[in-house]
Backbone as a chain_set.jsonl record, in Angstrom:
{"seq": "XXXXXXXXXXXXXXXXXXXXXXXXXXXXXXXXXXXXXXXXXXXXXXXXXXXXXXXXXXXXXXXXXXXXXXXXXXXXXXXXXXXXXXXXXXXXXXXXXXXXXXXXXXXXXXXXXXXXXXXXXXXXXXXXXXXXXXXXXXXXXXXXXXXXXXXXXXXXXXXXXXXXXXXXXXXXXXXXXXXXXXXXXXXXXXXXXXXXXX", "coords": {"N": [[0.828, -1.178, 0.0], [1.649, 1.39, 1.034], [3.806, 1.399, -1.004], [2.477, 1.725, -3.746], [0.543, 3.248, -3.174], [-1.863, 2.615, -3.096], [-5.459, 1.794, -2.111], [-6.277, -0.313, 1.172], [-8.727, -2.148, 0.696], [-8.284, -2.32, -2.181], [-5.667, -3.42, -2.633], [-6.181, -5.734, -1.017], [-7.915, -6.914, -2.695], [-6.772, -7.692, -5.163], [-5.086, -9.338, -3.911], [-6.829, -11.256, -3.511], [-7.391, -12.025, -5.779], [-4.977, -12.817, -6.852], [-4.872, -15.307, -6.093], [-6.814, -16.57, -6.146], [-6.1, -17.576, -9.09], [-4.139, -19.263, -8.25], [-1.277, -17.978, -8.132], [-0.545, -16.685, -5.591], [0.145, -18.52, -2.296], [-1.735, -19.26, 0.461], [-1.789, -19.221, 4.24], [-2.557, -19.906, 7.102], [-3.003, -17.555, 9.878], [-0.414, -16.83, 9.126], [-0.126, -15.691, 6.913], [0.309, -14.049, 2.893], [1.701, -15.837, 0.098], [4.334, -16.164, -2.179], [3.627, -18.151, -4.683], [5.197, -21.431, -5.141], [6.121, -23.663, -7.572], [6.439, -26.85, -8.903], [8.705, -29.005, -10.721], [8.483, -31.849, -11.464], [10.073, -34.787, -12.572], [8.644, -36.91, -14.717], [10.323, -39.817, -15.358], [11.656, -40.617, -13.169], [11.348, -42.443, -10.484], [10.276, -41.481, -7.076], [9.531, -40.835, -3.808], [7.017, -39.123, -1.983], [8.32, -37.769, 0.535], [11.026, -38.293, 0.348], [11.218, -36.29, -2.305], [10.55, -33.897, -1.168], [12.508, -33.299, 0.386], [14.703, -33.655, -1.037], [14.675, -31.114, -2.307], [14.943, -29.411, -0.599], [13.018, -28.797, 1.131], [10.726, -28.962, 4.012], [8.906, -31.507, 4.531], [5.788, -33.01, 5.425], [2.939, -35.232, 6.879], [-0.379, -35.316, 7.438], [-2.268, -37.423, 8.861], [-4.773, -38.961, 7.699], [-5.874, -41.822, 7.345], [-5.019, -45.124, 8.74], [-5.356, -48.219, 8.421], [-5.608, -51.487, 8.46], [-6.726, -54.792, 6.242], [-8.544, -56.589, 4.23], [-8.003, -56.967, 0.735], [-9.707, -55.538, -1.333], [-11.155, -56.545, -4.437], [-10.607, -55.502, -7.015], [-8.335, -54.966, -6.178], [-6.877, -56.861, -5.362], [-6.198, -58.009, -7.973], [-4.45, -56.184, -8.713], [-2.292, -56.136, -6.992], [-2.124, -58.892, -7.022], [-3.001, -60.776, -5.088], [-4.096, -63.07, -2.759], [-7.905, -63.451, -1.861], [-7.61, -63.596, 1.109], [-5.359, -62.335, 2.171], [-3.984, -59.461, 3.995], [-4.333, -55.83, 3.462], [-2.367, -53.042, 3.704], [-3.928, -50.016, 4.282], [-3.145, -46.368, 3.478], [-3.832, -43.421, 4.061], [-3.401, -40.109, 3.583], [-2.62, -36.808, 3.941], [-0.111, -34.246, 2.168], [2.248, -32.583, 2.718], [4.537, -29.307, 1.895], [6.433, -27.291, 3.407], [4.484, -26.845, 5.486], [2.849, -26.158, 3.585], [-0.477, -27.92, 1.783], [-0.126, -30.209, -0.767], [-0.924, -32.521, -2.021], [-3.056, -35.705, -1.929], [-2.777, -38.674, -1.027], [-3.706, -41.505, -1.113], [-2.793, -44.888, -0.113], [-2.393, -48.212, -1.065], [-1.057, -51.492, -0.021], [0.614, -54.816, 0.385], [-0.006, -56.38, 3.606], [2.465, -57.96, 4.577], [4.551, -56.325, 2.88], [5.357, -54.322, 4.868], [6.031, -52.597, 8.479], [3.367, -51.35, 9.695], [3.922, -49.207, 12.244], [5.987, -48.708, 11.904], [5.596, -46.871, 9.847], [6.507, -43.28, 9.813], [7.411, -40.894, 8.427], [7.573, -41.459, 5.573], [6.353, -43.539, 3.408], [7.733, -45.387, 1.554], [10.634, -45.592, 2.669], [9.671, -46.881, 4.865], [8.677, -49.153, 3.787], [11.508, -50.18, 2.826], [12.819, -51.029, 4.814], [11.527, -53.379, 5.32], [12.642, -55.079, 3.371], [11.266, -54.107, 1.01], [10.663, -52.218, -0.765], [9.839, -50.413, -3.462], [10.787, -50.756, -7.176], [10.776, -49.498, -9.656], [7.617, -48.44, -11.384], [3.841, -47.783, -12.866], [2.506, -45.054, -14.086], [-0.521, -43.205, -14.144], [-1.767, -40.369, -15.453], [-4.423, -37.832, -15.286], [-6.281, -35.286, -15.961], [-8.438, -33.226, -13.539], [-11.444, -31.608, -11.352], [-11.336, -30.466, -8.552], [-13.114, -32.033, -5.845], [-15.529, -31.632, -2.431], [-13.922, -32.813, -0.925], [-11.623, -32.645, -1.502], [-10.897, -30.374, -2.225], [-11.355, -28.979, 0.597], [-9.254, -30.0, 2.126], [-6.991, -29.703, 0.304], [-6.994, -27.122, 1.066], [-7.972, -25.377, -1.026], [-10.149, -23.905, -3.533], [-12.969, -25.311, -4.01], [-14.014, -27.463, -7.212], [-11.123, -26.386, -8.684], [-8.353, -26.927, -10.429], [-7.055, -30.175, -10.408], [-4.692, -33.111, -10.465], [-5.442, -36.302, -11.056], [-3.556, -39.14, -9.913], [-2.955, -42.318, -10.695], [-1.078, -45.095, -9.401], [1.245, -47.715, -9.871], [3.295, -49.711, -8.223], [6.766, -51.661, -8.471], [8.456, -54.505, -7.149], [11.697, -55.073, -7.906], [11.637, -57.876, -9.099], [9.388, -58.129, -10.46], [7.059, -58.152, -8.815], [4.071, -56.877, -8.317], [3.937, -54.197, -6.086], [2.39, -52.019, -4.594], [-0.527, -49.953, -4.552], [-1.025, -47.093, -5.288], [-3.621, -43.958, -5.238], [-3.692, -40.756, -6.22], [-4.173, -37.072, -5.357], [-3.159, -34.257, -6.931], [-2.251, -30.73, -6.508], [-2.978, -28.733, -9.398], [-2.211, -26.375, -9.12], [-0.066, -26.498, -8.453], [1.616, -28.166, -9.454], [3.791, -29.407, -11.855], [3.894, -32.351, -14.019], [6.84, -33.642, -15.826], [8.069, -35.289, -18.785], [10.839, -36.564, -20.812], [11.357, -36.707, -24.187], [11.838, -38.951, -26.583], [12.569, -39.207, -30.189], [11.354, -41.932, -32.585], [12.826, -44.036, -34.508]], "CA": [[0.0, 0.0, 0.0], [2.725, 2.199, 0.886], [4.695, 1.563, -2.16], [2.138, 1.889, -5.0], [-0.533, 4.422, -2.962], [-3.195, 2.076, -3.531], [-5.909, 1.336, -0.781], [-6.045, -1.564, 1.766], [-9.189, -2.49, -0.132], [-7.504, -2.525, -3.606], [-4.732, -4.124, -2.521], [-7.166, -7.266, -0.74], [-9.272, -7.446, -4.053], [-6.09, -8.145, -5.837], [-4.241, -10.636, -3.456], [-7.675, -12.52, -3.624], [-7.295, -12.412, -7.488], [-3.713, -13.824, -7.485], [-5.48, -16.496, -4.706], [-8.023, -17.426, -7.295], [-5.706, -17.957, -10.547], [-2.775, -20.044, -8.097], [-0.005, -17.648, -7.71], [-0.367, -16.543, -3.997], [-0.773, -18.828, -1.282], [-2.562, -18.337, 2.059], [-1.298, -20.294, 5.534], [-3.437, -19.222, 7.969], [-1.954, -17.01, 11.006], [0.95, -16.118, 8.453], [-0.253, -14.4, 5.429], [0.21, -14.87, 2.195], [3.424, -15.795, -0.163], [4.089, -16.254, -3.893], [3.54, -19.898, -4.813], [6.083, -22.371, -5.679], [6.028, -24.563, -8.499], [7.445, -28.045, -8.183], [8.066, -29.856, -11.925], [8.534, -33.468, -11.22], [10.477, -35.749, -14.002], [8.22, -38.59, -14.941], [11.204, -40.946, -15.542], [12.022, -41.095, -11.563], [9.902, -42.912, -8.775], [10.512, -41.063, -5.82], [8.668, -40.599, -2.913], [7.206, -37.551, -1.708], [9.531, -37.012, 1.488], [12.7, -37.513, -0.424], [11.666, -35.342, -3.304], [10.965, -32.346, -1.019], [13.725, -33.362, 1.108], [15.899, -33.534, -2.42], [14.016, -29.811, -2.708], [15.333, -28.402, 0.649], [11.881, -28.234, 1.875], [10.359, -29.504, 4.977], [7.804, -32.475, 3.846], [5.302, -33.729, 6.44], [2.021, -35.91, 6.124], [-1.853, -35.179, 8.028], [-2.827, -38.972, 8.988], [-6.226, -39.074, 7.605], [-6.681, -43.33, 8.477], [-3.969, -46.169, 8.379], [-5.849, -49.198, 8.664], [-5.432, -53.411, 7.654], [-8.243, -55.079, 6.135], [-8.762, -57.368, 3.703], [-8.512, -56.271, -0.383], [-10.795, -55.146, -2.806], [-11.425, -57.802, -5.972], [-9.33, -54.495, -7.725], [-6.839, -54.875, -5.144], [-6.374, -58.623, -5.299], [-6.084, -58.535, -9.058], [-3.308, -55.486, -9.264], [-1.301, -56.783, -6.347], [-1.588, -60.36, -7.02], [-2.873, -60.996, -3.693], [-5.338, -64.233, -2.7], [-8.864, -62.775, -1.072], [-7.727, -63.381, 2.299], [-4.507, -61.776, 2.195], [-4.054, -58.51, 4.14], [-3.118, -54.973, 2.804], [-2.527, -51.596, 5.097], [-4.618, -48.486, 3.338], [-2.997, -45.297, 4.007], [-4.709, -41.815, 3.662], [-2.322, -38.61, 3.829], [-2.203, -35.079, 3.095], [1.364, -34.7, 1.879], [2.998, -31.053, 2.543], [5.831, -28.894, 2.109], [6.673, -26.461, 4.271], [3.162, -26.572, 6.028], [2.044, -26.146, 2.615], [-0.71, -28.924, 1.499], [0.045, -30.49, -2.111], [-1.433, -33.455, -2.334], [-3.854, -35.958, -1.161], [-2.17, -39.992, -0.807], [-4.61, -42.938, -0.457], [-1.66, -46.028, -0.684], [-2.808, -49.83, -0.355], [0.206, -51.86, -0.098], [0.389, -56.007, 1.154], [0.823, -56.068, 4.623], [3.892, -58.397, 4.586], [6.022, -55.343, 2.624], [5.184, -52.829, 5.589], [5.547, -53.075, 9.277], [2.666, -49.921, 10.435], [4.34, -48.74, 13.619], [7.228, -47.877, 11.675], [5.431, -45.437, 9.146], [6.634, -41.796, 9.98], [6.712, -39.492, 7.4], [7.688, -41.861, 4.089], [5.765, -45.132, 3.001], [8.939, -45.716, 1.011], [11.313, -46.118, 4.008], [8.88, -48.213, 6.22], [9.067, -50.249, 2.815], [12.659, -50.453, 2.471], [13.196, -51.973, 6.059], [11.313, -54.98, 4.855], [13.07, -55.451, 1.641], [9.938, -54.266, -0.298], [10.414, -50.541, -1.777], [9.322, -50.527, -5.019], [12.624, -50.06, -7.862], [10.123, -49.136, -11.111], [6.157, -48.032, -11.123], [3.687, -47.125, -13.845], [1.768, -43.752, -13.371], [-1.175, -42.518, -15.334], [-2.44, -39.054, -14.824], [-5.681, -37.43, -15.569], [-6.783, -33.762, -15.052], [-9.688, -33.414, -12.666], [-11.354, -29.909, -10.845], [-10.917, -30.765, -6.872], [-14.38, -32.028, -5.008], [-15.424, -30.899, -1.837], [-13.085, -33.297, 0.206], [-10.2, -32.606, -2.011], [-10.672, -28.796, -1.701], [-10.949, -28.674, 2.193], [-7.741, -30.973, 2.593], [-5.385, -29.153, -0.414], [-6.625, -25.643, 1.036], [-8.131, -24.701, -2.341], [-11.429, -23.465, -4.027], [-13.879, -26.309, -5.104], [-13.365, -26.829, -8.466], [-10.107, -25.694, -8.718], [-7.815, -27.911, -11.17], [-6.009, -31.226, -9.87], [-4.364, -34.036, -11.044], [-5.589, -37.29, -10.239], [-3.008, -40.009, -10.126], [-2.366, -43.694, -10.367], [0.972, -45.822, -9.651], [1.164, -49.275, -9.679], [4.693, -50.096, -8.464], [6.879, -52.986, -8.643], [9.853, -54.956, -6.594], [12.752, -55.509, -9.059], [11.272, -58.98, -9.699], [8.477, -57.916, -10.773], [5.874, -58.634, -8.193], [3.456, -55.539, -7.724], [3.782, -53.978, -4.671], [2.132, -50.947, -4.299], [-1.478, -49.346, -5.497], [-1.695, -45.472, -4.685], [-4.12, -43.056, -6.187], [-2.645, -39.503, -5.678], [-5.01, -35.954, -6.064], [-1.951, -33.559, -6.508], [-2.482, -29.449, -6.918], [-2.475, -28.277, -10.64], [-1.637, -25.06, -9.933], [2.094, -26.491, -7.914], [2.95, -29.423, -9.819], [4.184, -29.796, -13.601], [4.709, -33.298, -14.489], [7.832, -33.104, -16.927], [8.331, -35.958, -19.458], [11.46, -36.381, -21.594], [10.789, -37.935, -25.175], [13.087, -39.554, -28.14], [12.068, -39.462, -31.445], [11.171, -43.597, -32.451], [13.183, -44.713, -35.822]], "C": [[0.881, 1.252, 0.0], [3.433, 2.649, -0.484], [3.394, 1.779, -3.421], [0.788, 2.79, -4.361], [-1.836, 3.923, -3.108], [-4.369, 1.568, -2.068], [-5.995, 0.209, -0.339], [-6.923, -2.456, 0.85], [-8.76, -3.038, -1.386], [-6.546, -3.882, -3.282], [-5.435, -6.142, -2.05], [-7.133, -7.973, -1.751], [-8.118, -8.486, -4.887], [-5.175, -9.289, -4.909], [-5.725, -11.765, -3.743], [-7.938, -12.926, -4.64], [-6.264, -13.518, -7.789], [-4.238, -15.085, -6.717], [-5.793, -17.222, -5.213], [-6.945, -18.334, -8.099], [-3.833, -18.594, -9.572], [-1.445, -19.31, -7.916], [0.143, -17.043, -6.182], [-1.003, -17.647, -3.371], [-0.58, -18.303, -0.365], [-2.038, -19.556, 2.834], [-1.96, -18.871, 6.619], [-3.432, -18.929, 9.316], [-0.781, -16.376, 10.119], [1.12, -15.73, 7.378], [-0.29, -15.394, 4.32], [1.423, -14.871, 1.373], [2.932, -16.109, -1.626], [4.369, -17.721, -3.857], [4.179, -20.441, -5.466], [5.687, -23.034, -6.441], [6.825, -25.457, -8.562], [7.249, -28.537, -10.379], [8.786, -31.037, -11.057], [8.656, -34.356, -12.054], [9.506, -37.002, -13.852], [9.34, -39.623, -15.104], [11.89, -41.083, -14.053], [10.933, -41.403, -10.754], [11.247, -42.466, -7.543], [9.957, -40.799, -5.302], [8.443, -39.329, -2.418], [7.97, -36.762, -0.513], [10.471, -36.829, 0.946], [12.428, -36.591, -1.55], [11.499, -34.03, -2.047], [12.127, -32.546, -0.071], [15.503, -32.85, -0.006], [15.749, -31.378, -3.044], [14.618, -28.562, -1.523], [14.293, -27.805, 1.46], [11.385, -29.1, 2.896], [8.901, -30.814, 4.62], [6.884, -32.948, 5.462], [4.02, -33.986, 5.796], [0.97, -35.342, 7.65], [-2.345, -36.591, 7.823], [-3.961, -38.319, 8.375], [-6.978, -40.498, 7.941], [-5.029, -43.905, 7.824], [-4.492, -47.509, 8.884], [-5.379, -50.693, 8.261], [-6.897, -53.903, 7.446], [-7.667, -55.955, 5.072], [-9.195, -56.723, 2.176], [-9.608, -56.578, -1.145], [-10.723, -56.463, -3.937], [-10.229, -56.428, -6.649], [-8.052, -54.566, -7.303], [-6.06, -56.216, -5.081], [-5.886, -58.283, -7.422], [-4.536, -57.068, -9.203], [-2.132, -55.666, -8.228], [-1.039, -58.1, -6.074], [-1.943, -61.28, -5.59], [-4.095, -62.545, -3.746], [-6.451, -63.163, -1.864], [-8.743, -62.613, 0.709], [-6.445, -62.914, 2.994], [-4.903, -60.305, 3.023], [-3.623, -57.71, 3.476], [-3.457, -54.114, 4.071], [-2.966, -50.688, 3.556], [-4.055, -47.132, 4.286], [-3.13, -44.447, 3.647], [-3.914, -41.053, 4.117], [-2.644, -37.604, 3.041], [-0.951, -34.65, 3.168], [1.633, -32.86, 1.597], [4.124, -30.622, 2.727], [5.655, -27.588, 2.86], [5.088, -25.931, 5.018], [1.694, -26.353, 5.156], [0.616, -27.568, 1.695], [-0.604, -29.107, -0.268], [-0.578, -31.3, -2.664], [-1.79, -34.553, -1.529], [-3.16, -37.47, -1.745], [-3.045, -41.218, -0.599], [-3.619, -44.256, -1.257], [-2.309, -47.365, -0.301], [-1.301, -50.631, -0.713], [-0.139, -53.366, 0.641], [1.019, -55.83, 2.364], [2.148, -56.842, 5.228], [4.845, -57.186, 4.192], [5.943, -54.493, 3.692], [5.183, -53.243, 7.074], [5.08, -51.567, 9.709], [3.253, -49.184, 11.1], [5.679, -48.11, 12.971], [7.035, -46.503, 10.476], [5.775, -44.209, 9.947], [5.988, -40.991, 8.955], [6.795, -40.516, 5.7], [7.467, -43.776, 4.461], [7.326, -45.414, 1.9], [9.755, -46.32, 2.113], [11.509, -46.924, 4.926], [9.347, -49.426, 4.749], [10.282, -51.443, 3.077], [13.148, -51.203, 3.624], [12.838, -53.069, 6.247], [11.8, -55.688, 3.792], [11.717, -55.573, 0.544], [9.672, -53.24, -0.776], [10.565, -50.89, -3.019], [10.62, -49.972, -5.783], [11.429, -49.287, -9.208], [8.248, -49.178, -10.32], [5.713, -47.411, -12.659], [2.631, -46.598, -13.003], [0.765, -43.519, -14.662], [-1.706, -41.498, -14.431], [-3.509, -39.001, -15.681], [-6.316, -35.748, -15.38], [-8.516, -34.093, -14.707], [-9.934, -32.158, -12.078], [-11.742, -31.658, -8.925], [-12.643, -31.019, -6.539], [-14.066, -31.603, -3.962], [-14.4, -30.884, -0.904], [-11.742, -33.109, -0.175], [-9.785, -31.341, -1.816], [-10.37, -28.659, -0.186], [-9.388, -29.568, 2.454], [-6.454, -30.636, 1.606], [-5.787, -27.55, -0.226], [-7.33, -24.661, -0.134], [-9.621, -24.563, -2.538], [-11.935, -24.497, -4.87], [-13.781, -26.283, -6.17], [-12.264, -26.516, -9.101], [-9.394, -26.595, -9.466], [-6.582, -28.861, -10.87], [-5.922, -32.166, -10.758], [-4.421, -35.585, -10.531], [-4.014, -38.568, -11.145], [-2.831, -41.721, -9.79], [-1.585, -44.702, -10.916], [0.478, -46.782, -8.836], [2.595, -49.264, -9.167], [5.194, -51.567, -8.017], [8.339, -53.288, -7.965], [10.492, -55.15, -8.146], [12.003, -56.846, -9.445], [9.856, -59.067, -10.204], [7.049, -57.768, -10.568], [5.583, -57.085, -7.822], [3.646, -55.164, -6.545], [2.926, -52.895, -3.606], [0.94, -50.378, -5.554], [-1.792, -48.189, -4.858], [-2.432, -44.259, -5.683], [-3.954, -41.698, -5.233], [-4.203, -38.434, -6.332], [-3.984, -34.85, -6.019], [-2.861, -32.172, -7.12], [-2.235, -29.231, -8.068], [-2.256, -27.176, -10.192], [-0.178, -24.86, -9.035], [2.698, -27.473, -8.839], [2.253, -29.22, -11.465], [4.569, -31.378, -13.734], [5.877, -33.547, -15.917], [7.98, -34.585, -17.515], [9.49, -35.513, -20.426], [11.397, -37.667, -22.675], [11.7, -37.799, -26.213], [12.616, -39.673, -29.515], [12.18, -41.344, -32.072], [11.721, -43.344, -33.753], [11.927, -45.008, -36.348]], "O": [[0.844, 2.058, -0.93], [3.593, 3.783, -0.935], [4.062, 2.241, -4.345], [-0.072, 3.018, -5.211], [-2.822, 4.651, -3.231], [-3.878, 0.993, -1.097], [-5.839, -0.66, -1.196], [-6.381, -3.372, 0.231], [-8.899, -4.242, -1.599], [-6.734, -5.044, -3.639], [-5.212, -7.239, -2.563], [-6.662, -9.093, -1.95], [-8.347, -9.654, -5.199], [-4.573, -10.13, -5.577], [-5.579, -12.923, -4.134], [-8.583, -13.962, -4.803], [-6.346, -14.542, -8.467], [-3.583, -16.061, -7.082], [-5.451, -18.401, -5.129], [-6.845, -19.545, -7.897], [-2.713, -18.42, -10.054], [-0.485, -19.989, -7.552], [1.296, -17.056, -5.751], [-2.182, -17.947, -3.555], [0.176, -17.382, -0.054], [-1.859, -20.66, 2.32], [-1.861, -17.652, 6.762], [-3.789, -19.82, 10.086], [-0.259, -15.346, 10.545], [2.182, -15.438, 6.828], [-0.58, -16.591, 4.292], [2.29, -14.06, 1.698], [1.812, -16.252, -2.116], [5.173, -18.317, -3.14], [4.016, -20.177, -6.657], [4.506, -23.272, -6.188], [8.003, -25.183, -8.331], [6.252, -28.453, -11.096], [9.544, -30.891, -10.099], [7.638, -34.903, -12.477], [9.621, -37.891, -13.008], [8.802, -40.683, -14.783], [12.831, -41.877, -14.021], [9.914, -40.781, -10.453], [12.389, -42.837, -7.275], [9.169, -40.119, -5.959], [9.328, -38.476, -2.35], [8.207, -35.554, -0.495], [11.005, -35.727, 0.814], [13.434, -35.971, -1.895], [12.399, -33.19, -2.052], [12.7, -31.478, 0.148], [16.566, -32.243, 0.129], [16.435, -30.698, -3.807], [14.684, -27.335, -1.598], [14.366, -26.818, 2.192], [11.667, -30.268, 2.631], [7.796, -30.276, 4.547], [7.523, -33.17, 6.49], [3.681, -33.484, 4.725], [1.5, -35.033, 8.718], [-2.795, -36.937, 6.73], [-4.097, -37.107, 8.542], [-8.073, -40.621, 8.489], [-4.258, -43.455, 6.977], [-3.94, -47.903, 9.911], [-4.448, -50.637, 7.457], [-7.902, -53.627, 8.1], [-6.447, -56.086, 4.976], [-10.261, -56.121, 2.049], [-10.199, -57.61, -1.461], [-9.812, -57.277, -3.783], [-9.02, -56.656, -6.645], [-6.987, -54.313, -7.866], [-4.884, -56.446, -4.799], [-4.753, -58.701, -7.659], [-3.64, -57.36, -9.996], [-1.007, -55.345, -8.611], [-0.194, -58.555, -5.304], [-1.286, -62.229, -5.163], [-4.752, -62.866, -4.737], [-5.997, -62.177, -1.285], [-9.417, -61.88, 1.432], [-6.343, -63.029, 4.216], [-6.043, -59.89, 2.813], [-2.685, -58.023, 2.743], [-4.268, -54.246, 4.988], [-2.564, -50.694, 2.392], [-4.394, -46.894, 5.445], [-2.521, -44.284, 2.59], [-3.597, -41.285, 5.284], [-2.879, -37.53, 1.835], [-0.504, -34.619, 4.315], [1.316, -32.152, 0.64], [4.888, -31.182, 3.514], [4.604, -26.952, 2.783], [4.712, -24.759, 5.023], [0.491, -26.332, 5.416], [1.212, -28.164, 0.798], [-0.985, -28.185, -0.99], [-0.931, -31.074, -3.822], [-1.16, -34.693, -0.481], [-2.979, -37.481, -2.963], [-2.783, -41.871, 0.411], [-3.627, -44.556, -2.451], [-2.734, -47.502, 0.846], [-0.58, -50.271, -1.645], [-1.062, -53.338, 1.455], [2.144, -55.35, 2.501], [2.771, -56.406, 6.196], [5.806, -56.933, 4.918], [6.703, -53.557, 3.446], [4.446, -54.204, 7.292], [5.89, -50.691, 10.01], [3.239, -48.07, 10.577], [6.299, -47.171, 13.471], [7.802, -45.571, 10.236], [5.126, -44.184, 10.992], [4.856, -40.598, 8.673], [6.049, -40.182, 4.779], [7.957, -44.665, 5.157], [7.48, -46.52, 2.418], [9.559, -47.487, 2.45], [12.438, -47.455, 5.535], [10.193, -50.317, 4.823], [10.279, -52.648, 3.33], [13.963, -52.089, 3.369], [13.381, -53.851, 7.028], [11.382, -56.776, 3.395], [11.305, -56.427, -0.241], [8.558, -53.068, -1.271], [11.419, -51.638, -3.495], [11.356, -49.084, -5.35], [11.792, -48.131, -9.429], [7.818, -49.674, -9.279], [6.463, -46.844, -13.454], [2.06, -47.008, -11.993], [1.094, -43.607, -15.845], [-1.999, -41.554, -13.236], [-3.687, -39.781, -16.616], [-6.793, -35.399, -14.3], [-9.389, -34.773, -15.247], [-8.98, -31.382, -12.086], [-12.074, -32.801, -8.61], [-13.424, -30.184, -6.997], [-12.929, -31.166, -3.787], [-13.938, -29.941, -0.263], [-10.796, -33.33, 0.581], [-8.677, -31.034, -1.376], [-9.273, -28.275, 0.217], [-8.644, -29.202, 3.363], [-5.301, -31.015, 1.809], [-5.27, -26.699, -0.95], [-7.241, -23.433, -0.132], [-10.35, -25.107, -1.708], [-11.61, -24.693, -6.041], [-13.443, -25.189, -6.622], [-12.432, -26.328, -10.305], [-9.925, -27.654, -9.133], [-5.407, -28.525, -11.013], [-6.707, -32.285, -11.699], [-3.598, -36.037, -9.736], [-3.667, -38.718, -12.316], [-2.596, -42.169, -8.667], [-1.374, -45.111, -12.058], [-0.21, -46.869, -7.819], [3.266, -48.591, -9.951], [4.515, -52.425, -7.453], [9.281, -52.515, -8.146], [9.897, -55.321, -9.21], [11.689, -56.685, -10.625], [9.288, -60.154, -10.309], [6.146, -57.475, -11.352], [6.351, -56.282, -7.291], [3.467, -56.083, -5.746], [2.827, -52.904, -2.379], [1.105, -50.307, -6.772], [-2.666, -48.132, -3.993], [-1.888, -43.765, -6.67], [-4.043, -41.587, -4.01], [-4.984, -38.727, -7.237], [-3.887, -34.393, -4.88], [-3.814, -32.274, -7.893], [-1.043, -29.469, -8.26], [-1.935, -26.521, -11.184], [0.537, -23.87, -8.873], [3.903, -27.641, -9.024], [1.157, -29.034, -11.995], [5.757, -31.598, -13.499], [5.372, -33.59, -17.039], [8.034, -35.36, -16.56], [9.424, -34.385, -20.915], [11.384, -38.881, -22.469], [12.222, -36.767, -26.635], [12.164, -40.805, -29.687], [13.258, -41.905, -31.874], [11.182, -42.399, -34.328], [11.831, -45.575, -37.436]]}, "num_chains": 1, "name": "protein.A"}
C-alpha cells in the first residue's frame, strides 16, 4: 500500500485475485506468499519425502486413516494378492513447508510394511522390509478438486487437480504398491522427456 498508494481495499481485491488464478498462497496465522512450483520428471519414482527433502523443503504428512483389512477384488487382481490376504490403506495429506500439495490414499500387502514404523515416508517403512518398489507405472488425468479434495489441499472447489495412479513394482516384478494420488495443478508440472522412435 505504501509503495504503489493504492488502498487496503484494492490491494485485498487483488491478493484474492492472485489467490483465485494459483499464484499466492494463504497459511493461515501467516499471510500470504508467492507460490512455488514443483516440476517433477516422470522418468524417476521417488517418494514424496525424499523429493521435497531432495528440494530443501520440509515435507510432512496429516494422517487421515492407516488401517489393515482385507482387499478389494481391484486390489487382489493389481497386487496379485489371494482374497484373504491382508493390505494396510494409508490416507495422507502430503505437505511442504506446512504447505498442502497433495492428497495420498496407498494400499500396499501387509507383509512389505511393518505400520508402527510409518513416519513421514511409506517408502522407508518399505525399504526396512526389503519391499520398496525399484520401477512403477503412473497414469495421470486432469480433474477440478471435489469438496473433500478442496478442504484438505486448502483450495477453491473446483479448482484444477491431477488425479493419479501408480502401480509399483519390486525388481522382480511382483506388484507392490497401489496409490491413487489428487496432486495441486496449480504447484505441480509433471515433466516428461521424449526420443524421437526410428
Amino acid at each position: 500500500m505504501r509503495a504503489t498508494g493504492t488502498s487496503r481495499v484494492t490491494v485485498r481485491k487483488a491478493i484474492d485475485q492472485l489467490f483465485r488464478e494459483g499464484l499466492v498462497s494463504r497459511r493461515p496465522g501467516a499471510g500470504s506468499y508467492v507460490a512455488r512450483k514443483f516440476d517433477q520428471p516422470m522418468s524417476v519414482l521417488v517418494g514424496f519425502s525424499a523429493d521435497m527433502t531432495r528440494r530443501g523443503l520440509a515435507g510432512r504428512s496429516i494422517l487421515l486413516g492407516k488401517t489393515v483389512s482385507l482387499p478389494k477384488p481391484d486390489e487382489q487382481l493389481k497386487l496379485a494378492l489371494s482374497p484373504s490376504d491382508k493390505v494396510l490403506r494409508l490416507s495422507r495429506v502430503r505437505l511442504a513447508d506446512d504447505e498442502p500439495l497433495a492428497i495420498e490414499n496407498a494400499v500396499v500387502p501387509l507383509f512389505a510394511v511393518e505400520p508402527e514404523r510409518i513416519e513421514h515416508s511409506l517408502y522407508e517403512a518399505m525399504r526396512h522390509t526389503g519391499n520398496r518398489p525399484v520401477r512403477a507405472l503412473q497414469r495421470l488425468r486432469a480433474a477440478v478438486a471435489n469438496t473433500d479434495e478442496a478442504r484438505h489441499l486448502e483450495i477453491p472447489e473446483g479448482s484444477p487437480i491431477l488425479h493419479i495412479e501408480r502401480h509399483s513394482f519390486l525388481a522382480n516384478g511382483k506388484p507392490i504398491e497401489v496409490t491413487h494420488s489428487a496432486y495441486r495443478g496449480d504447484r505441480y508440472d509433471f515433466v516428461a522427456e521424449l526420443h524421437l522412435e526410428d
